[in-house]
C-alpha positions as CSV (number, residue, x, y, z in Angstrom):
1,X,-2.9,10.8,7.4
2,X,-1.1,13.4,9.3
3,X,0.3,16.1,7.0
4,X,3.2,18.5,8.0
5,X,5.2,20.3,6.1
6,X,7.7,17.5,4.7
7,X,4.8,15.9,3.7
8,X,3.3,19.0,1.3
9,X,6.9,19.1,0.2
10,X,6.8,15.5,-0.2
11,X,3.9,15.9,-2.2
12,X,4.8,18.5,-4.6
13,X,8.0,16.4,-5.3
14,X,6.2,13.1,-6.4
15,X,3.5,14.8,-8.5
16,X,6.4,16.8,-10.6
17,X,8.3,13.8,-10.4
18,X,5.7,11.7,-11.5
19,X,4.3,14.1,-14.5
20,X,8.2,14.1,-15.8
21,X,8.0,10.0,-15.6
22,X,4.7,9.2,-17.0
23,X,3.1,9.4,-20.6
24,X,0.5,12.5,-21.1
25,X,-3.1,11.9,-20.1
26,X,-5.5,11.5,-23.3
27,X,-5.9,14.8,-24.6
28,X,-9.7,16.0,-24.2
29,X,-11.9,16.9,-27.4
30,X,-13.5,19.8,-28.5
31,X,-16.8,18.7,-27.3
32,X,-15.3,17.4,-24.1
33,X,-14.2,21.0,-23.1
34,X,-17.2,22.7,-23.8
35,X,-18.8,20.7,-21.4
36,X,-16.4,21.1,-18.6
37,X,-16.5,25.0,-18.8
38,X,-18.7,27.0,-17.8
39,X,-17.6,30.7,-17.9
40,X,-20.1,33.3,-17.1
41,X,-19.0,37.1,-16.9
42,X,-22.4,38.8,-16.3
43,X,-24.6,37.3,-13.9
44,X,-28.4,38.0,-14.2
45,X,-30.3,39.2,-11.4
46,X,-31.4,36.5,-8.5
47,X,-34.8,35.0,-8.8
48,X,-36.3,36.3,-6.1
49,X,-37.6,32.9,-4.3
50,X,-33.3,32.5,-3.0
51,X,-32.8,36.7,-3.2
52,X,-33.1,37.2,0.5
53,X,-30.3,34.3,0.9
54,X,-28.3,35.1,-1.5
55,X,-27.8,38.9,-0.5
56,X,-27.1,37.7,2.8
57,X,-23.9,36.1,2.0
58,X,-21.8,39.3,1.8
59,X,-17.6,39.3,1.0
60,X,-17.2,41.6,4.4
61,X,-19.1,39.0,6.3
62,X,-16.6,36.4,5.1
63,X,-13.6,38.2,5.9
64,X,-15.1,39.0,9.5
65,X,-15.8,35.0,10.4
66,X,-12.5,34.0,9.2
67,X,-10.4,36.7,11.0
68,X,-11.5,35.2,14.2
69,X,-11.9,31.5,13.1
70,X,-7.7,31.9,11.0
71,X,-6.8,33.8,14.6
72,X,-3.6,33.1,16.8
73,X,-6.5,32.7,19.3
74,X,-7.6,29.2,17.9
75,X,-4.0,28.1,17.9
76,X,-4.2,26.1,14.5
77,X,-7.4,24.3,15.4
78,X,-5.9,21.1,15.6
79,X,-8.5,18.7,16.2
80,X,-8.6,17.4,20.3
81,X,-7.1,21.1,21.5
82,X,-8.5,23.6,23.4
83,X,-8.3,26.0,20.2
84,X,-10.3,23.8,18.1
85,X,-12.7,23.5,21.1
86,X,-13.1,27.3,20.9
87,X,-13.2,27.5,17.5
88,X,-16.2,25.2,17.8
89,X,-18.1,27.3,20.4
90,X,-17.9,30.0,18.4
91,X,-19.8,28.4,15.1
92,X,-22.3,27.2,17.2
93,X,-23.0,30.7,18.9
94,X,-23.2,31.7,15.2
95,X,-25.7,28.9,14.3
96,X,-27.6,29.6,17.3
97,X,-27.8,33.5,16.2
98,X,-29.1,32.7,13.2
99,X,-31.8,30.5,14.0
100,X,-29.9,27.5,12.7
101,X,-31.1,24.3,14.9
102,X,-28.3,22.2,16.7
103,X,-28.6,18.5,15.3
104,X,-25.3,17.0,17.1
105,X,-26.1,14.9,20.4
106,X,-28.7,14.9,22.9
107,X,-27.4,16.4,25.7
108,X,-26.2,13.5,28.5
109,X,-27.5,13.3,32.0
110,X,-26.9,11.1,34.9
111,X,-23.8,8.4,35.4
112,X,-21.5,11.4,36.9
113,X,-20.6,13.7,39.0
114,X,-23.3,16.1,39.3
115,X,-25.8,14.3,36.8
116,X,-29.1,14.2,37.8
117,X,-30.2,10.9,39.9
118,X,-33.9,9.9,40.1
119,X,-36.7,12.0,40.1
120,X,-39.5,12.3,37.6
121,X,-39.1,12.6,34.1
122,X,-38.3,16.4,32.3
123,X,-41.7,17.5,31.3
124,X,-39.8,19.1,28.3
125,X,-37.3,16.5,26.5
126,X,-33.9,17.6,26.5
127,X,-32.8,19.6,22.8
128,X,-29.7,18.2,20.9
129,X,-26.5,20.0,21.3
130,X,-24.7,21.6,18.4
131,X,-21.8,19.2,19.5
132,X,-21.3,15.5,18.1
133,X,-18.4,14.5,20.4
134,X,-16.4,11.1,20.2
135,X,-13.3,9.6,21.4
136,X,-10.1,10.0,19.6
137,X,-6.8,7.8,20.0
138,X,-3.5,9.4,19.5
139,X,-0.1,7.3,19.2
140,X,2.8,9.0,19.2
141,X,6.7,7.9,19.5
142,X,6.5,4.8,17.4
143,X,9.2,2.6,17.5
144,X,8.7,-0.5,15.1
145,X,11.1,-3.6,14.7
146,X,10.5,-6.9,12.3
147,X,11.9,-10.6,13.2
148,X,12.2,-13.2,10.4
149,X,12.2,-16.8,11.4
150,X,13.3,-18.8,8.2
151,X,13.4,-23.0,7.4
152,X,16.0,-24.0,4.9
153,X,16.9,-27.7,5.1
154,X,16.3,-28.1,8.5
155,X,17.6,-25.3,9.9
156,X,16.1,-22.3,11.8
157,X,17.4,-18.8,11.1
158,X,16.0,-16.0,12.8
159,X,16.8,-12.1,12.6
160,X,15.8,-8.8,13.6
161,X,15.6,-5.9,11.7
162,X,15.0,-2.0,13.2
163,X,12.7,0.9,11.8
164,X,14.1,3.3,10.3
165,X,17.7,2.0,10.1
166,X,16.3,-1.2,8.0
167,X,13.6,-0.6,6.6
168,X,10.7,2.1,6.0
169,X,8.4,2.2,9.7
170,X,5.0,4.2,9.1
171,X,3.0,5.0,12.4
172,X,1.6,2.0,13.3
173,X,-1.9,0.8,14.0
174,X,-4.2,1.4,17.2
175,X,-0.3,1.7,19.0
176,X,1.7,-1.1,21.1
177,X,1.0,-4.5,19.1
178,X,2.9,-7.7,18.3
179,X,2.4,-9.6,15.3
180,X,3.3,-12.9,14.8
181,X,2.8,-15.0,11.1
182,X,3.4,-16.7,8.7
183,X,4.4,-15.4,5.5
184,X,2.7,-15.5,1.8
185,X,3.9,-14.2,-1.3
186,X,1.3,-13.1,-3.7
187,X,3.6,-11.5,-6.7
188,X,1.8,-8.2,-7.3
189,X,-1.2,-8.9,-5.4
190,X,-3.3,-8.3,-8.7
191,X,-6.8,-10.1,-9.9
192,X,-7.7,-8.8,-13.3
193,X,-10.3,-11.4,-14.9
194,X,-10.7,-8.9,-18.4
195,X,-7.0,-10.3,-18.8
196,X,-7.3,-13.7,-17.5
197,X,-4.8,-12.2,-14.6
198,X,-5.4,-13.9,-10.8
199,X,-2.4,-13.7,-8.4
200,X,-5.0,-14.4,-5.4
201,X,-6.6,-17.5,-6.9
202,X,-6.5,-20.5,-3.6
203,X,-5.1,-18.3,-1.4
204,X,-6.2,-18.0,2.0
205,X,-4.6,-14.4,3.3
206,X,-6.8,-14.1,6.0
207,X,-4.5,-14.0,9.4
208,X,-1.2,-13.8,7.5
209,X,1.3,-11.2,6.3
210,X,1.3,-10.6,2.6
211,X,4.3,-9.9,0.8
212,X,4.2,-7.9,-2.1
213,X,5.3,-5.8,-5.2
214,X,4.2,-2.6,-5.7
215,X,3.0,-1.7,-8.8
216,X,2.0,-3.8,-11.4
217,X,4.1,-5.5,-14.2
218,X,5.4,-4.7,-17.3
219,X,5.0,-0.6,-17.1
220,X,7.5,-0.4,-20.0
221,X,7.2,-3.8,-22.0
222,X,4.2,-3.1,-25.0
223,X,3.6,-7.1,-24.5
224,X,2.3,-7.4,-20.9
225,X,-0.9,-7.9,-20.8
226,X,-1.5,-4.8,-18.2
227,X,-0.8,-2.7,-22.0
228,X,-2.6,-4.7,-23.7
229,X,-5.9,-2.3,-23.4
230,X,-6.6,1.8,-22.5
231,X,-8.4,0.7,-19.7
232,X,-6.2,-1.6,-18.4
233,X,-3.3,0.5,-18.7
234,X,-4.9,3.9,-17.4
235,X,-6.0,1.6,-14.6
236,X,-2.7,0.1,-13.4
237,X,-0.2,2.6,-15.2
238,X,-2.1,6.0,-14.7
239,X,-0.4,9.0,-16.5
240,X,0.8,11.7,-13.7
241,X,-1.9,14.4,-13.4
242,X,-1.5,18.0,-15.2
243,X,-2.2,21.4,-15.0
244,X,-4.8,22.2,-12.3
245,X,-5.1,18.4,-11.9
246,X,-1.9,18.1,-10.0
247,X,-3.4,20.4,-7.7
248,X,-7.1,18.7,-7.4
249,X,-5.0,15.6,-7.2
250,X,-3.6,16.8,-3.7
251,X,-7.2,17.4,-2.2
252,X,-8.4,14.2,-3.6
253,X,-10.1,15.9,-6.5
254,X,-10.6,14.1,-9.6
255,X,-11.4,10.9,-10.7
256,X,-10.0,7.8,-7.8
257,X,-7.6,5.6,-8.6
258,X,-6.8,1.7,-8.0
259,X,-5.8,1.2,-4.1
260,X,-4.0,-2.1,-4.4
261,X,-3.4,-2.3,-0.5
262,X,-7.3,-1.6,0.0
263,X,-7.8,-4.3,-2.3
264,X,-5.8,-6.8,0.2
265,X,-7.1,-6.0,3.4
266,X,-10.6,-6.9,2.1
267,X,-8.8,-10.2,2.4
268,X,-8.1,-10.0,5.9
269,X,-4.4,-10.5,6.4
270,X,-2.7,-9.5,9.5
271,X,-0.3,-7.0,8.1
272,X,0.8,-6.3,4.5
273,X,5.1,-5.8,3.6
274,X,5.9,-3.8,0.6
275,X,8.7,-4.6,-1.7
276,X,9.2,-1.7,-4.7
277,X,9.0,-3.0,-7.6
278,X,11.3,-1.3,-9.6
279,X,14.8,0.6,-7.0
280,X,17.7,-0.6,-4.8
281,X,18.2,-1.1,-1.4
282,X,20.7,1.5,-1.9
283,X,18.5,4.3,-2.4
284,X,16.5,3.2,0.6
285,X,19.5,3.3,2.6
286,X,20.3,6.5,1.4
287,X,16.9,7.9,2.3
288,X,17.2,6.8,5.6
289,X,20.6,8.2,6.3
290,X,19.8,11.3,5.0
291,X,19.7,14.2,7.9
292,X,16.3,16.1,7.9
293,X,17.0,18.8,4.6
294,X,15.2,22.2,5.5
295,X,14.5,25.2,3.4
296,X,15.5,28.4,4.7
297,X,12.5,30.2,3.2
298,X,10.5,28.0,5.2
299,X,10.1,27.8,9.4
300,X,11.8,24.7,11.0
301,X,9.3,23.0,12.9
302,X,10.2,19.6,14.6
303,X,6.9,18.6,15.5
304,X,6.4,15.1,16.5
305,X,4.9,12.8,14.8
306,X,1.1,11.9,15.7
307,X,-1.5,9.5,14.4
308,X,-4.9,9.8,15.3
309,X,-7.7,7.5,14.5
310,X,-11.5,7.2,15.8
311,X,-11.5,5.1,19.3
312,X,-13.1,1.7,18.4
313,X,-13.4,2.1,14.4
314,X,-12.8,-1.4,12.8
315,X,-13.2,0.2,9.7
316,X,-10.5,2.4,9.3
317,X,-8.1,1.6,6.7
318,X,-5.0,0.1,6.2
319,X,-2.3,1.9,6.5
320,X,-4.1,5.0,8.2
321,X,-4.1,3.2,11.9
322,X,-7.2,0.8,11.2
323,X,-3.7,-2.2,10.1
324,X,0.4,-2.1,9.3
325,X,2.1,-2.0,6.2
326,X,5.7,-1.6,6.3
327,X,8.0,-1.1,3.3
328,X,11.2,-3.3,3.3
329,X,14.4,-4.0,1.6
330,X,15.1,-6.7,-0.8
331,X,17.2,-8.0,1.7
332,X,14.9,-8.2,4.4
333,X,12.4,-10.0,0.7
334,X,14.8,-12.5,0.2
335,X,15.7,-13.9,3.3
336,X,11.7,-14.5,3.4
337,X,12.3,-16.2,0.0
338,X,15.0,-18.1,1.3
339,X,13.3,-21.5,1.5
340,X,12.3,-20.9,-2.6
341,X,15.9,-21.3,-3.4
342,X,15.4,-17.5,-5.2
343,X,15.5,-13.9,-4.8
344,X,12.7,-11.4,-5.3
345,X,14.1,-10.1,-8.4
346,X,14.0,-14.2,-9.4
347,X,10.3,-13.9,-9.0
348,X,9.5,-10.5,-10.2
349,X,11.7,-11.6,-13.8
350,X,9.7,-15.0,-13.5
351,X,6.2,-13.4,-13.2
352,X,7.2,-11.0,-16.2
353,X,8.6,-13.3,-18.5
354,X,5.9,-16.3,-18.5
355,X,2.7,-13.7,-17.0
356,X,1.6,-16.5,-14.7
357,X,1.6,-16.1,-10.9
358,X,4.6,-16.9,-9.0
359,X,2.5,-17.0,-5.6
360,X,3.6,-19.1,-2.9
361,X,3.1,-19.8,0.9
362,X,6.4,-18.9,2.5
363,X,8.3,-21.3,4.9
364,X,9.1,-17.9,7.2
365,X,7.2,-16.5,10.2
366,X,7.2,-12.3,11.0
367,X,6.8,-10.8,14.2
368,X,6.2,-7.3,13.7
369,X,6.7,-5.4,17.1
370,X,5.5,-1.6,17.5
371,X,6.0,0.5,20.6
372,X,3.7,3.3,20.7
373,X,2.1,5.6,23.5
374,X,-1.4,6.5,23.3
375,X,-4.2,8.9,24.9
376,X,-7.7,9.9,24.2
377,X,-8.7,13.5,23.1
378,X,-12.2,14.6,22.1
379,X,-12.8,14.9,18.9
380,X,-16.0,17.5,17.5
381,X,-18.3,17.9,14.6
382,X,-20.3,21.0,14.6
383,X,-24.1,20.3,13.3
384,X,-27.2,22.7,12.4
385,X,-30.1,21.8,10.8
386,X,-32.7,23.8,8.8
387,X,-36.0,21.9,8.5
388,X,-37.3,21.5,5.1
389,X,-40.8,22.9,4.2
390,X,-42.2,20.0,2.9
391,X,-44.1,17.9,5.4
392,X,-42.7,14.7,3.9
393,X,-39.7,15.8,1.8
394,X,-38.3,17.5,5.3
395,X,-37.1,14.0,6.5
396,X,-35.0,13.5,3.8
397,X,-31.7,15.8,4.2
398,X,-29.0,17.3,1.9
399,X,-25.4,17.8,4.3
400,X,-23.1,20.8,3.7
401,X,-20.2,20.5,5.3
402,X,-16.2,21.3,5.4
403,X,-13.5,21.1,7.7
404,X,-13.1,22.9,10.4
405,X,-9.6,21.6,11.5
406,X,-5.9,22.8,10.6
407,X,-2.6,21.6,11.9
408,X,-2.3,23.7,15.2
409,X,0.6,25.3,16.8
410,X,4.1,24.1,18.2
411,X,6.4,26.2,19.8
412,X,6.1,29.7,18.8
413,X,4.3,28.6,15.3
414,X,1.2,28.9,14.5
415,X,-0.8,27.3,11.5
416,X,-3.3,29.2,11.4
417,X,-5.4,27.4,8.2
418,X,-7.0,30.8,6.5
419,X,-7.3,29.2,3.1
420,X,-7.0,25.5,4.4
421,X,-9.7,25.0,5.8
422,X,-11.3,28.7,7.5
423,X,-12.2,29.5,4.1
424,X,-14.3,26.6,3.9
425,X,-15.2,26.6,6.8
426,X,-17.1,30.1,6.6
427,X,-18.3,28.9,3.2
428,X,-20.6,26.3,5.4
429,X,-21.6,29.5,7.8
430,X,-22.6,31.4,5.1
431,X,-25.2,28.7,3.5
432,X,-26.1,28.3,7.0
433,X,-27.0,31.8,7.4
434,X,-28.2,32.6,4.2
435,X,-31.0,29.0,4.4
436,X,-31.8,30.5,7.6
437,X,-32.8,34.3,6.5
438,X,-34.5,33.5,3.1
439,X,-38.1,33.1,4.2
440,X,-38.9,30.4,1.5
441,X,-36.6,27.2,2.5
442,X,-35.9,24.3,0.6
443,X,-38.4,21.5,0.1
444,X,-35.8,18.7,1.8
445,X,-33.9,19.9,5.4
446,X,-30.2,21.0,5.1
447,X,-28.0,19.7,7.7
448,X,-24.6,21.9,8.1
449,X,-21.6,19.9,9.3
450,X,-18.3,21.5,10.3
451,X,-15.9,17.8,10.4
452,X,-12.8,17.3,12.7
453,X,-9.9,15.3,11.8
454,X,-10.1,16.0,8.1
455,X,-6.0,16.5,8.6
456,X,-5.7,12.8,10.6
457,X,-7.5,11.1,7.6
458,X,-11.4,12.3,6.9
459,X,-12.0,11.6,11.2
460,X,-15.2,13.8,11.8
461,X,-16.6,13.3,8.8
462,X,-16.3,8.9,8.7
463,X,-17.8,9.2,11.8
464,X,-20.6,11.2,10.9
465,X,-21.7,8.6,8.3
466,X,-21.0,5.9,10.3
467,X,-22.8,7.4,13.0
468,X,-25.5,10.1,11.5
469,X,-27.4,12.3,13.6
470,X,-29.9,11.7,10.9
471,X,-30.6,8.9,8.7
472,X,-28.0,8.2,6.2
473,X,-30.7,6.5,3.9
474,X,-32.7,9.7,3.9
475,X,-29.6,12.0,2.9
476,X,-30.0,12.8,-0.5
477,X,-26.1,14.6,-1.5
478,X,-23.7,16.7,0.2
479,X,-21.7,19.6,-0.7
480,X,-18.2,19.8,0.4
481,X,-16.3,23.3,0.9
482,X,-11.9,23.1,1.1
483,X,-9.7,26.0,0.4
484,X,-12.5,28.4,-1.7
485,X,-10.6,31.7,-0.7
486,X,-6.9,31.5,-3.3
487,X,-7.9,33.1,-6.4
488,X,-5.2,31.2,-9.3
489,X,-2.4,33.5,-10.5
490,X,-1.3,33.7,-14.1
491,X,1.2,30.9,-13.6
492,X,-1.3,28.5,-11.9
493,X,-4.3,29.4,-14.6
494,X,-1.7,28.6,-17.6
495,X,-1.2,25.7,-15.9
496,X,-4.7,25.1,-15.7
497,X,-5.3,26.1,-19.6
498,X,-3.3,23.3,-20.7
499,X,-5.9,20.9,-20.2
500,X,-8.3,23.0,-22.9
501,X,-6.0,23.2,-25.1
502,X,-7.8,21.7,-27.5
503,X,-8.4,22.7,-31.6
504,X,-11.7,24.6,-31.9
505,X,-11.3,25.8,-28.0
506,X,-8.7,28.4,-28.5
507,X,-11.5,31.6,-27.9
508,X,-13.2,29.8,-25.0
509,X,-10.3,28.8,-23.1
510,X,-9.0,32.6,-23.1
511,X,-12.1,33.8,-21.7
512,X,-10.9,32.0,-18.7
513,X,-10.5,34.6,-15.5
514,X,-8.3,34.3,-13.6
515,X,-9.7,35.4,-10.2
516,X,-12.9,33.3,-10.7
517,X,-11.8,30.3,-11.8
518,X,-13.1,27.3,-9.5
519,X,-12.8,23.9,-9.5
520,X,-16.4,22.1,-8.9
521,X,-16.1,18.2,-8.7
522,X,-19.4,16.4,-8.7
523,X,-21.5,13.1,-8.8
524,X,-22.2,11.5,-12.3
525,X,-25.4,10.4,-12.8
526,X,-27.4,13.5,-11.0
527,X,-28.4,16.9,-11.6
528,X,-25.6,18.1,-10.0
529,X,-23.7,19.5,-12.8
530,X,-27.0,20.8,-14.8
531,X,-28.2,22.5,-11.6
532,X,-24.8,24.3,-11.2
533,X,-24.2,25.2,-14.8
534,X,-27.8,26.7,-14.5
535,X,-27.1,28.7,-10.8
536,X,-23.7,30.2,-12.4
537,X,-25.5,32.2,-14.4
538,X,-26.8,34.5,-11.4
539,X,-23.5,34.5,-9.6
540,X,-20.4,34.8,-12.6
541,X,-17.9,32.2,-11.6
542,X,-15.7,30.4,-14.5
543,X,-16.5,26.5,-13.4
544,X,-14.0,23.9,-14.4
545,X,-16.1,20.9,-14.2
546,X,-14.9,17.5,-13.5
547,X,-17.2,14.0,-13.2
548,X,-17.2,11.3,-10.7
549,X,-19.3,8.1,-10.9
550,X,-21.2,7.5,-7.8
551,X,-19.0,6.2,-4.7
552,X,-16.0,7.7,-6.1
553,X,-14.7,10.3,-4.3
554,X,-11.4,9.2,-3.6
555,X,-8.3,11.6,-1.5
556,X,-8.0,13.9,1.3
557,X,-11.3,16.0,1.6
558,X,-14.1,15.0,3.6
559,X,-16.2,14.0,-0.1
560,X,-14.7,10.8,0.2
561,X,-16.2,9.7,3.3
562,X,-19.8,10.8,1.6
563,X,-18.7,8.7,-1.6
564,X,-17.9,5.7,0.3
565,X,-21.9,5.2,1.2
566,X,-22.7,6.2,-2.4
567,X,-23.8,9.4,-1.9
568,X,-23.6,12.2,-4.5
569,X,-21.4,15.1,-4.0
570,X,-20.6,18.3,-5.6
571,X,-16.9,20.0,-4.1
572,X,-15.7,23.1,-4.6
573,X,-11.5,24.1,-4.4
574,X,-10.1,27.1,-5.7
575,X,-6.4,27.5,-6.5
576,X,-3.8,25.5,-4.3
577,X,-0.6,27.9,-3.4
578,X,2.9,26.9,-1.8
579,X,1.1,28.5,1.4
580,X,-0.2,25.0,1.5
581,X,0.4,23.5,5.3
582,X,2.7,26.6,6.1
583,X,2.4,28.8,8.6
584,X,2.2,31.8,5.8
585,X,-1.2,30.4,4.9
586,X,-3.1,33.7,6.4
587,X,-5.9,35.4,6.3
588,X,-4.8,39.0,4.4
589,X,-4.0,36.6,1.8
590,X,-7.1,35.3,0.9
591,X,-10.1,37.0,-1.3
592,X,-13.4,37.8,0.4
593,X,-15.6,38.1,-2.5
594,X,-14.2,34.7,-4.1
595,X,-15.2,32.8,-0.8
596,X,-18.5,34.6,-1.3
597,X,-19.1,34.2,-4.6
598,X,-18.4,30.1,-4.5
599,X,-20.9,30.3,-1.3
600,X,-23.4,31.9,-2.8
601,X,-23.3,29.3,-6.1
602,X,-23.5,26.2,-2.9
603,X,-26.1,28.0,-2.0
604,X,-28.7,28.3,-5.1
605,X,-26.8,25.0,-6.4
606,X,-28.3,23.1,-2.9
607,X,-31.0,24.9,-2.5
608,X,-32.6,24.4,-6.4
609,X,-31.7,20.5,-5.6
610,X,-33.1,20.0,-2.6
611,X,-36.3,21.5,-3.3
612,X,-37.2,19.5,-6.3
């Protein structure tokens, strides 16, 4: 998932785009919004049990971390550099300072040059390291072309088709690969048994490319049966995010949507070719010919293209280097077709008309080539621990964590990631610090994790659950920190007000503040949301709370990777700003006291659940 700036562009297009195209999401009631807000303007004093803590986590101390941490001197952090590498030294000095235990690796000996070779055994065993290090593979200069092998009444065709001249390329898999099989068409891929709907039904994918729509069918026709009930429709048709969604949306905030291509590659197939459902190969064409547009209010920086996935993860997903998907033409769809005697729009029209699958086996082979080169970098997670004060409860452990990464430097340009993610990232320092000076500590130990990657698709923190310093079945939740230092502006809170605007809410939406507005996403089914409702009222922030049943945590912040093993989360964002993967996003823009304010509400909010 490598974002650059066409891709924030990209991004800010699609959602406007899309909130233009698609119907208005259900309009909350009164009820509903008095729930989701919780606006407190005059904080009581701190109960003294978290005081120490809390006073610890000062707006000046804030500002002072993430001067150094937003620095030209870290370069951008990207993950594998030598300025994210210093940029983890330096947390760990602080961890160390503090009294925060390191709970990365234990420290390696032996195998190389200079380890230690024989000898009796350290009377002492060996402490962990703040450091959990693991390979990272990087592909760069991707060059992709597809053959087609057809059979029509006893003939062989065969033809080739390049990457971006023919079709849409994406970065490839684990780099240099050939793929060779045959071909089945699954209509819109969809299984929907509430509907009596199953595309899939004796089809073996495993080991074969999938063709398919995107989409599903019918978006405009009140007869298909994918309109035929709310939750069908808001399932397959979702209505483009609004207000402060659209910005949630772009940190994977909110609540998760279908993933048809996940969906497939629990099926096994070898690759998986995209066909738009509704478009030309016209405007395809005419995205590929068009030259690169820049804005002149914005650097021009031709950075290359990289993809970067965890060395040896089989369970990275498609379309993010763990498989290929490719987007193609209906040219490139119907010559597959060509043994069917008809075109993709034949079949789309066909599946529409009678709603029963048009699925079929093809009579064609693919060979999908990609040209890639690839190295290893080091990738690292920064972990501290604070041991719990229960002599049983301590082995269970609550994770705070956040990105530590940005999008580095090239060329004279630096990005140096104040808001995205060095605001966060002190956010984590500051629990740190403030668990490690209060002198009563939580009941459960808190782990502190500062995740690499997050910018190449969640890296450091999928690994981390994959591969726990700690048991993953005794971590109880996990906080996530991204981008807590952008107080909203008066244009971004009235977008954010629309939402609430609700009858009967009129008096409590305009208590709204603008510099304290946060966004706090959180797990369904806990105390999560009681606990924090309860914590505002000795810090003042005006919450905007949102729900997410357990294992949903879907988008680009490291939540996600905590949701996919089902465990609860609560994540904080405060306002998103065109600074957004630009080089302007800097430190003297950010707000001190907001970064400390949201750390000191993680703080009671974490602390208060992991000492019941």
């Amino acid at each position: 998932m490598r974002k650059n700036i066409l891709i924030a562009l990209f991004v800010f297009g699609m959602i406007f785009s899309l909130q233009a195209q698609a119907p208005q999401q259900q309009q909350m009631k009164l009820e509903d919004v008095q729930k989701a807000l919780n606006l407190v303007d005059k904080p009581q004093p701190v109960p003294e049990k978290y005081k120490a803590g809390f006073d610890a986590i000062t707006a000046n101390d804030s500002l002072a971390m993430l001067t150094y941490i937003a620095s030209d001197s870290m370069e951008g952090r990207e993950t594998g550099t030598h300025g994210y590498a210093m940029a983890a030294e330096y947390a760990a000095s602080l961890l160390k300072m503090w009294g925060v235990k390191p709970a990365g690796d234990m420290p390696s000996f032996g195998g190389g040059r200079g380890g230690a070779r024989g000898g009796a055994p350290a009377a002492n065993p060996p402490a962990r390291t703040y450091f959990q290090e693991f390979g990272l593979k990087t592909v760069t200069d991707v060059q992709t072309s597809v053959t087609i092998e057809v059979n029509k009444s006893g003939a062989q065709k065969s033809r080739t088709f390049q990457g971006g001249v023919d079709f849409t390329a994406g970065m490839g898999g684990a780099g240099s690969e050939t793929i060779t099989a045959p071909v089945v068409f699954v209509g819109y891929g969809l299984t929907e048994p509430t509907i009596q709907w199953d595309e899939l039904k004796g089809l073996n994918l495993k080991g074969k490319i999938v063709l398919v729509l995107t989409e599903a069918p019918g978006r405009d026709d009140p007869k298909s049966p994918f309109n035929s009930k709310k939750e069908i429709k808001d399932k397959y048709f979702p209505a483009a995010p609004t207000g402060d969604q659209m910005m949630v949306a772009m940190r994977g905030g909110g609540p998760q949507r279908f993933n048809k291509i996940a969906e497939l590659q629990k099926l096994g197939p070898a690759a998986i070719i995209q066909v738009a459902n509704n478009g030309t190969d016209a405007a395809i064409f005419r995205q590929l010919s068009n030259p690169r547009r820049v804005n002149d209010e914005r650097p021009v920086v031709n950075k290359p293209r990289v993809r970067m996935s965890v060395a040896g993860d089989t369970q990275t997903p498609m379309g993010q280097g763990g498989g290929t998907t490719l987007t193609i033409t209906r040219e490139m769809a119907n010559l597959l077709l060509e043994s069917t005697g008809k075109t993709i729009n034949d079949l789309k029209k066909q599946i529409e008309t009678t709603t029963k699958p048009a699925s079929v086996p093809l009579d064609a082979h693919m060979t999908i080539a990609t040209t890639a080169k690839t190295a290893l970098v080091r990738g690292i997670n920064v972990l501290g621990i604070v041991e719990g004060s229960d002599p049983t409860l301590k082995n269970e452990y609550f994770v705070v964590g956040g990105h530590y990464d940005h999008l580095g430097k090239w060329e004279d340009y630096i990005y140096n990631g104040a808001d995205d993610n060095g605001s966060g990232s002190v956010g984590v320092l500051n629990i740190a610090e403030a668990i490690a000076a209060n002198p009563v500590k939580p009941k459960r130990s808190i782990i502190f994790g500062l995740w690499c990657g997050e910018e190449e698709g969640l890296l450091g923190s999928r690994y981390y659950v994959q591969n726990p310093t700690f048991p993953i079945d005794k971590t109880v939740g996990y906080l996530n920190f991204d981008m807590i230092s952008r107080p909203y502006d008066e244009t971004t809170i009235a977008r954010a007000r629309t939402r609430y605007n609700v009858p009967g809410a009129e008096e409590l939406v305009k208590k709204i503040r603008t510099p304290w507005f946060v966004t706090l996403s959180w797990t369904e089914g806990t105390t999560l949301a009681d606990i924090s409702r309860e914590m505002n009222k000795y810090v003042g922030l005006d919450l905007a709370l949102q729900g997410n049943a357990l294992g949903v945590g879907s988008g680009g912040s490291d939540h996600a990777s905590f949701a996919s093993v089902k465990k609860p989360f609560v994540y904080y964002m405060a306002a998103m700003t065109t600074d957004y993967h630009q080089t302007s996003d800097s430190v003297e823009k950010i707000s001190g006291e907001l970064i400390a304010k949201i750390s000191q509400h993680g703080y009671l909010t974490i602390f208060a659940f992991a000492d019941k």
